[in-house]
N, C-alpha and C positions, 0 to 999 in steps of 0.2 A: 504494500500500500504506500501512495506516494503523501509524501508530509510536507508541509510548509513553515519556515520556522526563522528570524530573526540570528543574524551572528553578531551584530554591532548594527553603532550609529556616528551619524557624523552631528554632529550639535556646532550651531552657531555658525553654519555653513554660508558662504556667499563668495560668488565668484566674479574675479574680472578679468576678461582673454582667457577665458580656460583657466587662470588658476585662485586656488584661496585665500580668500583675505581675512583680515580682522578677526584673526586666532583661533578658527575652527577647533574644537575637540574630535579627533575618533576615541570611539569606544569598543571594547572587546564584552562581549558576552560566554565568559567562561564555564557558566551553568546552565544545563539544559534539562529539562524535567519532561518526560515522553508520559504520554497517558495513553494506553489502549485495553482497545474494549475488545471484549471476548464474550463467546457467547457459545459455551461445551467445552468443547475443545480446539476453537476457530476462533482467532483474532477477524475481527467485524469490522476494526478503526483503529484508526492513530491520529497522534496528536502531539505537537511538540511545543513549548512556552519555553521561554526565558524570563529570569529576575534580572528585571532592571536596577535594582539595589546590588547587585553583584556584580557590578563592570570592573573592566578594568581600562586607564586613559592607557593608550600606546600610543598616543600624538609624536611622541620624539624617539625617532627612529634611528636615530645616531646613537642611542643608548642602549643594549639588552635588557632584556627584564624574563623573569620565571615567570609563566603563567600554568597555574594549577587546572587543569580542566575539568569538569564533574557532572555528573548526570544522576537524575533519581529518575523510577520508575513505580508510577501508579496503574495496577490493573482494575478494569471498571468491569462489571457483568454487566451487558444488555442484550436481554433475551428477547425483546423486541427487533433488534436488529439480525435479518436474516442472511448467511452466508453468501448468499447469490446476491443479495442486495446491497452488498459491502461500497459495491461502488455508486451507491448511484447521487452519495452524499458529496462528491466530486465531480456529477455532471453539474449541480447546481451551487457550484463553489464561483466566490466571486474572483479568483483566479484565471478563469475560463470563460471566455464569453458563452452567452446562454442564445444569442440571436446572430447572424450579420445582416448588417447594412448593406441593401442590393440597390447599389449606383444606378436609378433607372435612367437618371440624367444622362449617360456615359453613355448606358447600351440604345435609348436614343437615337444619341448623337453620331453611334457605330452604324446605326443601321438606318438611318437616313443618308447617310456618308454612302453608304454599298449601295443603297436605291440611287443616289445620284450620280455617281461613277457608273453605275449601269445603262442608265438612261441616255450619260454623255455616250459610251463606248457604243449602245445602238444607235443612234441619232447619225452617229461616224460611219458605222457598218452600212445603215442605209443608204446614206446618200451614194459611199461609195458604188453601192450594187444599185441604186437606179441610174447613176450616172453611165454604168457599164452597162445595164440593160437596154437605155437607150442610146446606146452606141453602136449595140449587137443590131437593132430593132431595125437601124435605120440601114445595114450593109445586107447587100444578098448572100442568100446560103451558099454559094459557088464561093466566093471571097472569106466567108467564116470556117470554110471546111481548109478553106489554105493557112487562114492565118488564127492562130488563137492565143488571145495575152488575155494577162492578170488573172483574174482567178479561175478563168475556165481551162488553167493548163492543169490543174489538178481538180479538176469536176470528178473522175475517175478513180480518186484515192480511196473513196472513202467505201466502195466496194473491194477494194482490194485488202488480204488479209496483212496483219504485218509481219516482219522477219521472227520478230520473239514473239510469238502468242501465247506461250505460256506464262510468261515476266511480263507481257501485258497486261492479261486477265486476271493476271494473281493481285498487282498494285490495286487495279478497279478491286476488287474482292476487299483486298485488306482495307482500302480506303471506306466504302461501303459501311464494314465493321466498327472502325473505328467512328466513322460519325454516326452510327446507331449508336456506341457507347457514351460518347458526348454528350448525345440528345435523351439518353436514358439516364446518363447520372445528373444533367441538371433539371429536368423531371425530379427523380427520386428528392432530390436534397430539399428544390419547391414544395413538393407534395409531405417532406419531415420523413420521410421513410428512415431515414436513419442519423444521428445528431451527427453531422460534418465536422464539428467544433472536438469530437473526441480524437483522440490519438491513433493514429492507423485506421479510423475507421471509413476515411477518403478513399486509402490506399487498396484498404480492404473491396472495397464498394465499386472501386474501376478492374481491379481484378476478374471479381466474379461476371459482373456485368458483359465485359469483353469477351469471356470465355463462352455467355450466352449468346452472343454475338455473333458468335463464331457461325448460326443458322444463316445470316446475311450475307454475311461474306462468301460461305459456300454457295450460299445461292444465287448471288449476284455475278461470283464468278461462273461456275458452273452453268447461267444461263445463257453467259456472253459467250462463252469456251466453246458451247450445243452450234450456239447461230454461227458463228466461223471457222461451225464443223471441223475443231479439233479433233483428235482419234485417244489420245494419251490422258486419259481424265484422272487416271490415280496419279500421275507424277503433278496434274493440277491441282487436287486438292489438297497434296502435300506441300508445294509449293506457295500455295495461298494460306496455311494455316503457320507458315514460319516464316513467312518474308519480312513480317513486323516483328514477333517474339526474338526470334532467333539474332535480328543485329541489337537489338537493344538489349538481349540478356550480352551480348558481346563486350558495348558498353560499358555496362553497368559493372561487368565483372574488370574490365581495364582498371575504370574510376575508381571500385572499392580496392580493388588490390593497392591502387597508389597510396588511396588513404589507410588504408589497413599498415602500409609501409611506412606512414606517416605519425602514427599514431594517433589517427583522429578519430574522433567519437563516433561520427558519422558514417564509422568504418562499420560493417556487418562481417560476422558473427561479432 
């Protein structure tokens, strides 16, 4: 169980440029009193206090000094509190936000932004294709079968299948997945499915989600894979189910190894 607890204080604090003036004290808190609740044979709670009557100044740092350190330990019965329920006095700790604040003004401002960048980019697209249609409109077919510019030199592309169809349809697939997962985990968080604010429990939540996901992506590739009568569908579904997992566990395994070598906290295991 995680505890919150006081080590010192700075008293008579005030700063100018970053540093302190007008004789700050630090204080050491060298007595710590833990109280925890049990309830059978299952600690339920913790709780940790300091006596403020027991500091010690360590303001001058040019000096040594002994500091005696000490702890007491009070155990509490509360049979009201149930083992499974140990945590939920930390979902509602002022510690932890209990809400967030959803910038509506920003996503807005995002998405009026993407409606008008869209708007320009058609506006642009069309003019260019009436300008080209009425240039085709006005030459006869004898002249248009000899000469073809701009965009009707690749009118043909888009039946045609590509060189990697398989690293095609696997991207669409993965892509597919991953914005079903998006769209399902800010759903869920909207709708409270699960408190966001708790510890892994984000991490936990895009995990499972994605792995559900995985129905979309099979199937968004596997329908594109059908229509440009691909023949090799096991090597497609394998490839569409590691083309995302597979570089970012690579990643991830690179970055923790550095930090693991680093010694930093951030490091897993």
């Amino acid at each position: 169980l995680p505890v919150w607890g006081y080590i010192g204080e700075v008293v008579h604090e005030e700063f100018l440029l970053g540093r302190s003036i007008q004789g700050a004290r630090v204080y050491l808190y060298p007595h710590l009193h833990f109280s925890l609740g049990f309830n059978n044979d299952q600690i339920v709670s913790a709780n940790v206090t300091t006596d403020a009557k027991r500091r010690v100044d360590i303001t001058d740092m040019t000096t040594g000094q002994e500091v005696v350190f000490s702890y007491t330990v009070e155990w509490v019965h509360m049979p009201e509190v149930k083992y499974a329920h140990r945590m939920k006095r930390y979902a509602d700790s002022t510690f932890l936000p209990t809400t967030f604040e959803i910038h509506w003004l920003s996503i807005i401002n995002s998405f009026v932004l993407v409606l008008l960048l869209t708007a320009f980019l058609a506006i642009i697209l069309m003019r260019i294709l009436k300008k080209d249609f009425s240039k085709y409109m006005e030459i006869d077919e004898d002249e248009l079968a000899e000469e073809e510019t701009g965009w009707k030199m690749i009118h043909g592309d888009v039946f045609r299948n590509p060189s990697m169809l398989n690293m095609f349809v696997s991207f669409i697939g993965s892509g597919a997945q991953i914005f079903a997962t998006i769209f399902l985990l800010l759903l869920a968080v909207i709708l409270g499915v699960f408190k966001a604010h708790r510890r892994g429990a984000l991490l936990t939540a895009v995990i499972l989600i994605y792995a559900l996901c995985g129905l979309f992506g099979g199937m968004v590739s596997g329908r594109l894979y059908k229509q440009l009568k691909g023949g090799n569908w096991v090597w497609n579904t394998v490839l569409t189910s590691a083309i995302f997992p597979v570089p970012l566990g690579l990643v991830f395994s690179v970055v923790n190894t550095i930090a693991w070598n680093s010694n930093s906290t951030a490091a897993l295991p």
